[in-house]
N, C-alpha and C positions, 0 to 999 in steps of 0.2 A: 364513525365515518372514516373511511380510507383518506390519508393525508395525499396531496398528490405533489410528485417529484418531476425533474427534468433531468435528466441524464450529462454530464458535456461528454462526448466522442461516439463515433460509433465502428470500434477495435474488438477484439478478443476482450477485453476488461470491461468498457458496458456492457456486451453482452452477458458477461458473470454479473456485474453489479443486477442487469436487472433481472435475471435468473434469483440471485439471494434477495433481492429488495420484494420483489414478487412472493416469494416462499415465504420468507423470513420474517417481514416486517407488517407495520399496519399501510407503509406507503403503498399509492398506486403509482406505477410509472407511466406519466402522459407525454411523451418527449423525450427525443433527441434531440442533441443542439451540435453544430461544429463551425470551425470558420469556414464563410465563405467561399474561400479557395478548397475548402477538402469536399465542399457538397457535392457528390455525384449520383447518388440517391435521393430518391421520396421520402423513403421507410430503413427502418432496420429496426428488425426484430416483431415487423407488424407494427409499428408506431410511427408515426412522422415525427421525420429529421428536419431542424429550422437552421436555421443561421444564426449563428451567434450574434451577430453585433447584431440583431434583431431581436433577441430573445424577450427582453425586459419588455418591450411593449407587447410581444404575443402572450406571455407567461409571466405577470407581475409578482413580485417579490412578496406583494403582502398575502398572494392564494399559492403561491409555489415552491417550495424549498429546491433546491440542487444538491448534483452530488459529480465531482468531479472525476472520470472512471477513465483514469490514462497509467499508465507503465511507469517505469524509472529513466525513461532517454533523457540524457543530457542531465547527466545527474539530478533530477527530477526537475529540473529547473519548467519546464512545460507545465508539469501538474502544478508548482509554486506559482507560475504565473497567473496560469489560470483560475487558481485557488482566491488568489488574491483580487481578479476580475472579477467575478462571482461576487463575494464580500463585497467589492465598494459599488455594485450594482445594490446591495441592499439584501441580499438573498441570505436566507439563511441554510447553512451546508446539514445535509443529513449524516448519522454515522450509521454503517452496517457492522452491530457486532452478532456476530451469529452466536446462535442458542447453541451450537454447540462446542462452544469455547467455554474453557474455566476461568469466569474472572471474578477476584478477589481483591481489586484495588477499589472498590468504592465508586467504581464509573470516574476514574480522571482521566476521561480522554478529553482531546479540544473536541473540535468540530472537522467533516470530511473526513473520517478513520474509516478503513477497509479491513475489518477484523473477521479470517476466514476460520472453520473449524478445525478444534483442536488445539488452538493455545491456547497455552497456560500463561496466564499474568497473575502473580506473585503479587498478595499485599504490600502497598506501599509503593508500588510502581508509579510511574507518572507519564502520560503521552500525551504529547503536543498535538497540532493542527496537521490533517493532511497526509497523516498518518497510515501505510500498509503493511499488515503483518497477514504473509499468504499464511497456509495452513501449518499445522503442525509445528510452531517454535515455544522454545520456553522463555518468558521473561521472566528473569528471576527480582528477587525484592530489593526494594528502595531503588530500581534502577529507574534512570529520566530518558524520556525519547522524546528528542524536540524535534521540531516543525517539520515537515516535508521528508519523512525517511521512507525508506522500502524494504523490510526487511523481507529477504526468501523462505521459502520451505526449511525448517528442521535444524532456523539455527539452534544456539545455546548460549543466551544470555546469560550469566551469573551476577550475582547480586553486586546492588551501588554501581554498577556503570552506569556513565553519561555518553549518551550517544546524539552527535550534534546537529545544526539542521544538515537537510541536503545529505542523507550519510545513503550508502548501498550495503545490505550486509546479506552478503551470498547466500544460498543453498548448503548445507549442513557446517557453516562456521559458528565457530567455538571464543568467546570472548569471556576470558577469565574475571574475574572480581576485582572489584575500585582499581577500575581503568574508566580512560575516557578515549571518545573516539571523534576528532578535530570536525568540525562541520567540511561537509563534501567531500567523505573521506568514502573509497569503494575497498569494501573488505573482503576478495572473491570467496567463489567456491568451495567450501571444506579447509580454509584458513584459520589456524588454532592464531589469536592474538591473547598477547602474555603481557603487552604493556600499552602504554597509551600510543595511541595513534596520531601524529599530526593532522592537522587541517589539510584539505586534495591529496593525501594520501593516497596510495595503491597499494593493496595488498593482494597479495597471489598465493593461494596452494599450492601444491606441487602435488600434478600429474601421476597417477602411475602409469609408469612405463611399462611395455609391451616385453615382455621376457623372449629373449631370442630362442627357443625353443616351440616346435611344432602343434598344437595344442592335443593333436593324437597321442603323442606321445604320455598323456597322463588321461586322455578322458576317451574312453573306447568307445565309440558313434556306430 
């Protein structure tokens, strides 16, 4: 029998959560949930959207799992919150790891993980609650990812890094071996990190510039 779930948001990410939960899993998704203030719809996605501070009495905890489907704003501090609502309503959080990821840790994730296809996690890895890795990153071995992070497309994890809660780690960034990276630390874009990172750190790549040269000049159109 299909498990049934409640979705919280209704953005570009539930919509993927309930695309992969739908495909991928044995859940059915019954629900949408948002607050209050953001309901401006019935449905989304063919499903009815409820009210959060209503949920628990529509959708009780003992017949419904959740799954929290929001971005990285405010250095995920929203999903944290919300993660943490869910929990002490009683609910228990689903994980999506998709079948077509390599994983080799043993299943250490917490709970509420958004594992898209194509990573790799590395024996011996560890991931906390809350947890999103989009597609295509490498987690390399004995590395820890605790509570509430986001990592992007294609980064590159190497082995024994701790990475803290509340962390952002860009789109094709590169994090060398036995480092740590401070909780609520944003590692941008294709950012090669060589040491440890403080806590609300900011890290930047650097751009390529626009070569002052015509582009005719080397590609005949």
């Amino acid at each position: 029998m299909d498990k049934k779930l409640v979705i919280f948001g209704a953005g570009d990410v539930a919509q993927l959560a309930h695309y992969y939960f739908s495909m991928d899993t044995d859940y059915k998704v019954i629900s949408f949930a948002v607050d209050e203030d953001y309901l401006s719809e019935p449905e989304f996605c063919g499903l009815p959207i409820v009210k959060f501070e209503s949920v628990v009495d529509i959708y009780p905890p003992t017949q419904y799992d959740f799954f929290i489907a929001l971005a990285y704003a405010n250095q995920n501090a929203l999903r944290k919150e919300k993660y943490l609502a869910v929990k002490a309503m009683g609910y228990k959080c689903a994980n999506y790891v998709s079948s077509m990821a390599t994983i080799l840790n043993e299943g250490k994730f917490g709970d509420n993980c958004f594992i898209f296809e194509n990573n790799v996690v590395q024996p011996f890895v560890e991931i906390g609650n809350n947890v999103v890795l989009w597609s295509g990153n490498h987690i390399g071995h004995h590395t820890v990812i605790k509570d509430h992070v986001f990592i992007a497309s294609h980064a590159v994890i190497s082995g024994h890094v701790t990475i803290g809660e509340q962390c952002f780690i860009g789109v094709n960034a590169t994090l060398r071996d036995n480092i740590t990276v401070g909780d609520r630390s944003v590692i941008g874009a294709g950012t090669l990190l060589l040491s440890d990172a403080e806590p609300d750190g900011l890290y930047k790549g650097d751009a390529t510039p626009r070569i002052d040269i015509k582009n005719r000049t080397y590609v005949k159109i």
